[in-house]
C-alpha positions in Angstrom: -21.9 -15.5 -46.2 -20.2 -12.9 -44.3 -18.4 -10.1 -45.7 -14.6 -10.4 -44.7 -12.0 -7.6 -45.0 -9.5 -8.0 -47.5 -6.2 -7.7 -46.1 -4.2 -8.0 -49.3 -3.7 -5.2 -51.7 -1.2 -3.6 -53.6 0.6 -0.4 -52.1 -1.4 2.7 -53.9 -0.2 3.9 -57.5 -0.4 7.7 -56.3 1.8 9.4 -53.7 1.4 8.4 -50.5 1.9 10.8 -47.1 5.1 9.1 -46.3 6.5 8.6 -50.2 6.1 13.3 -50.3 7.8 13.8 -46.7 11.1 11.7 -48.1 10.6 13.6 -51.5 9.2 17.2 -52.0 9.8 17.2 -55.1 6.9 14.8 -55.9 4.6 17.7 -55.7 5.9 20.4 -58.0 7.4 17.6 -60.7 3.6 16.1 -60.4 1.3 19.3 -61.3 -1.8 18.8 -63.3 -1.2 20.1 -67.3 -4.1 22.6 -66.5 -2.7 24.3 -63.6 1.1 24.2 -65.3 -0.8 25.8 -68.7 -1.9 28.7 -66.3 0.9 31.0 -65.2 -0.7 32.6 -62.3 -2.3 28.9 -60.6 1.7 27.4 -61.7 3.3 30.6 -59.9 1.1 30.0 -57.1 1.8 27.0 -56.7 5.7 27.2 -56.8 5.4 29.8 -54.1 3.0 27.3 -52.0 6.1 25.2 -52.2 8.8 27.1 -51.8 7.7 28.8 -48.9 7.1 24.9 -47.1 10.0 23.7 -48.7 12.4 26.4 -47.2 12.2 24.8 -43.9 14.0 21.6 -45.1 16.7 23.3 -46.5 20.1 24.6 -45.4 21.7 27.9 -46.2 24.0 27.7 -49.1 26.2 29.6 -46.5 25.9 26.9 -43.5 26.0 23.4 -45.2 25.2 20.4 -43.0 24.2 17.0 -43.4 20.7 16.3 -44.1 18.6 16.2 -41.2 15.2 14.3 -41.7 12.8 14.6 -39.0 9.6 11.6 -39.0 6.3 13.2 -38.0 5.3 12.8 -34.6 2.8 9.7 -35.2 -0.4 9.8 -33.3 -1.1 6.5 -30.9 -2.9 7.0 -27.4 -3.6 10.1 -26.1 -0.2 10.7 -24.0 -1.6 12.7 -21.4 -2.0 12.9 -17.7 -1.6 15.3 -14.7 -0.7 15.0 -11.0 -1.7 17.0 -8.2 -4.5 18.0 -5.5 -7.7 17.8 -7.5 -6.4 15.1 -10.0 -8.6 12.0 -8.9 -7.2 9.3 -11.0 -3.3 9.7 -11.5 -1.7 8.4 -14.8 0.0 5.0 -15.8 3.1 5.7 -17.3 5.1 3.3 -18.6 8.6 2.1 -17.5 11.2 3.5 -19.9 13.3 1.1 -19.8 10.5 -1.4 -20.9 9.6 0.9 -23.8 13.2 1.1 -25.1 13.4 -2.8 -24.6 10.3 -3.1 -26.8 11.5 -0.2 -29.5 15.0 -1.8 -29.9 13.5 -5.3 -30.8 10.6 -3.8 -33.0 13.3 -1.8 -34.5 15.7 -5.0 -34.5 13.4 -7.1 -36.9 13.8 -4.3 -39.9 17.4 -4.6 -39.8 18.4 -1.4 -37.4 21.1 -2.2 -34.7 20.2 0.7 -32.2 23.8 -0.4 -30.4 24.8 3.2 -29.1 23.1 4.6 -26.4 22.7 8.0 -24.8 24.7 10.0 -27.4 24.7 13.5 -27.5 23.1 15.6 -30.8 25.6 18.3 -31.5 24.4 21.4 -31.9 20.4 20.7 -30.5 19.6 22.4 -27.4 16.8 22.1 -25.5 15.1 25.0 -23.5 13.7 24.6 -20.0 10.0 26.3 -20.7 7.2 26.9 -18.0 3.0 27.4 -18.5 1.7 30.9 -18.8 -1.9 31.4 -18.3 -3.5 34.3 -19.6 -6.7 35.8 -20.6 -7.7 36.1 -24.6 -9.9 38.6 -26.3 -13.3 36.9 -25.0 -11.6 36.9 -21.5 -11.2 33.5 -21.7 -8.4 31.7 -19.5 -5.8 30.0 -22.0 -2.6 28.8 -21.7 0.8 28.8 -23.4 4.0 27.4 -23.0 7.2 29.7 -22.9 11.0 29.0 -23.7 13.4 30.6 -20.0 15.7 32.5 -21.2 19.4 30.7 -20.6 18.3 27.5 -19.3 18.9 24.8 -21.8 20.5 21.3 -22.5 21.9 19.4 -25.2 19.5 16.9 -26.0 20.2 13.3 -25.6 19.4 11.1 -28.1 18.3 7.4 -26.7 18.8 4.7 -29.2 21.1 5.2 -32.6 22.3 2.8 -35.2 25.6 4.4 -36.3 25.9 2.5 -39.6 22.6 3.9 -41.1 21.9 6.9 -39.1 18.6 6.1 -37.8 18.1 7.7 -34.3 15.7 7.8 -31.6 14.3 9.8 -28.8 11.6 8.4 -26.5 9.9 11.5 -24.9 8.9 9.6 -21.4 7.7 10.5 -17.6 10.9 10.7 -16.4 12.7 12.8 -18.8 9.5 15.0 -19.4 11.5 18.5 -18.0 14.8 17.6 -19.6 12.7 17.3 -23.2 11.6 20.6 -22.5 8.3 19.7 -21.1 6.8 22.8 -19.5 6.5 23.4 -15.7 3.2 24.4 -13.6 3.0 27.3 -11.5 -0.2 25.8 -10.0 -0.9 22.8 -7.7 -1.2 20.6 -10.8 1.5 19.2 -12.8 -0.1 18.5 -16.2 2.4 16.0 -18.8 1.5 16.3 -22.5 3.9 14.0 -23.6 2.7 14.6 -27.7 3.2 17.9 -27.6 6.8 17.4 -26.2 7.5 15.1 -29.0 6.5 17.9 -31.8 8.7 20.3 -29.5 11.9 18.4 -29.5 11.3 16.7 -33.4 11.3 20.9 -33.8 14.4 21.5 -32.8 16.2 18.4 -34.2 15.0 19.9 -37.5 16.2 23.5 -36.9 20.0 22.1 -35.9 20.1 18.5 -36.4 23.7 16.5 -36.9 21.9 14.9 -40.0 20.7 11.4 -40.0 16.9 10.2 -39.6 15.5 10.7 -37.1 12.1 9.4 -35.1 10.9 11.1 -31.7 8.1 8.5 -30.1 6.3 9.1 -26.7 4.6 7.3 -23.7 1.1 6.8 -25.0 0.1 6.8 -21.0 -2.6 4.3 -21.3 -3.0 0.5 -19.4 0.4 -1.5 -19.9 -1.3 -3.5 -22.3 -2.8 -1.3 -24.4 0.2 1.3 -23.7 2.5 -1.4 -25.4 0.4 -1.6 -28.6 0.2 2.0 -29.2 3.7 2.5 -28.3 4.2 -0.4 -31.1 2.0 1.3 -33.6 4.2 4.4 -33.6 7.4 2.0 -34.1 5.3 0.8 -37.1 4.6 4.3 -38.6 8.2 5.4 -38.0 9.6 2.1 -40.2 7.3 2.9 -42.8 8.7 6.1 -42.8 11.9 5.3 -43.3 11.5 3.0 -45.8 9.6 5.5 -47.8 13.4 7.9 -47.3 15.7 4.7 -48.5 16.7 4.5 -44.9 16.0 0.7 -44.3 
């Protein structure tokens, strides 16, 4: 008799990842009685929260319609350079195809992602280029800074007007215009993640409100590209079914 895995069990009693990103408030209404008892661990703790709470909230002066931001969920690597010395060039994968595959994935929880290429108000992206430069062990690293003036309003893919889902697909061809830095070498390097965080970022600092999920090319073999690609689809819907999105 062989040991099988069970794939049947109940969703966990405690707070899950995704349940605390669509409420806060879990955390502080949810303290031990031992650390509430204590004034200085409860007054620690309400700063701890404040201060990453403050970030998810507007000024009472600037109101705006909630903007929630999904995490940028981790499939396949998403990296991949070109130039002289790179000996095997990435596969990236045709962005039409991925938006094909995201709109049906998306399609079977209920989302009609029937406007296309719409414009978020007020969410600008920088052009930004590599820096190279030497730390305190003299050690070459890198960086990646914003230009100064050289932005554009980023463009939002896929939306489904009625219940405010949205979503941006950071891919090869639109890696500069999602503020994807350039190389002032030989080699072009893509980190198509990192992009992702960058642009999820900046939807939170000025978003039009709405939920929103940024997803990249995982850059891997089509096959295997296409399961990643659906894995972060998966993540994102169990995101927002853990905000009362879908």
């Amino acid at each position: 008799m062989k040991p099988r895995p069970d794939k049947h069990y109940r969703p966990p009693r405690y707070p899950t990842r995704l349940r605390v990103a669509a409420r806060p408030a879990l955390l502080e209404n949810n303290l031990p009685p031992a650390w509430r008892a204590s004034r200085e661990i409860a007054g620690a703790a309400a700063l701890f929260l404040a201060a990453n709470l403050a970030g998810c909230s507007s000024s009472p002066d600037t109101p705006r319609a909630r903007t929630a931001v999904a995490p940028v969920f981790v499939h396949g690597e998403g990296q991949g350079a070109f130039g002289c010395v790179v000996v095997s060039p990435p596969t990236f994968m045709s962005e039409d195809e991925a938006l094909l595959m995201i709109e049906e994935e998306l399609g079977k929880q209920g989302l009609n992602l029937s406007r296309r290429d719409v414009t978020a108000a007020g969410v600008m992206i920088p052009a930004r280029e590599e820096y190279w430069y030497k730390n305190f062990f003299g050690r070459m690293k890198i960086e990646y800074r914003e230009l100064p003036n050289i932005s554009k309003p980023l463009t939002i893919d896929r939306q489904d007007p009625d219940k405010q889902v949205s979503v941006v697909f950071v891919s090869y061809g639109d890696y500069f215009e999602r503020g994807g830095a350039s190389s002032n070498s030989t080699v072009q390097g893509y980190d198509l993640p990192e992009v992702a965080r960058f642009v999820a970022d900046k939807i939170k600092d000025t978003g039009p409100g709405g939920y929103f999920g940024v997803l990249y090319d995982p850059v891997a073999d089509p096959g295997e590209a296409k399961e990643l690609l659906r894995l972060q689809v998966k993540d994102f819907v169990d995101w927002l079914k853990a905000q009362g999105a879908i």
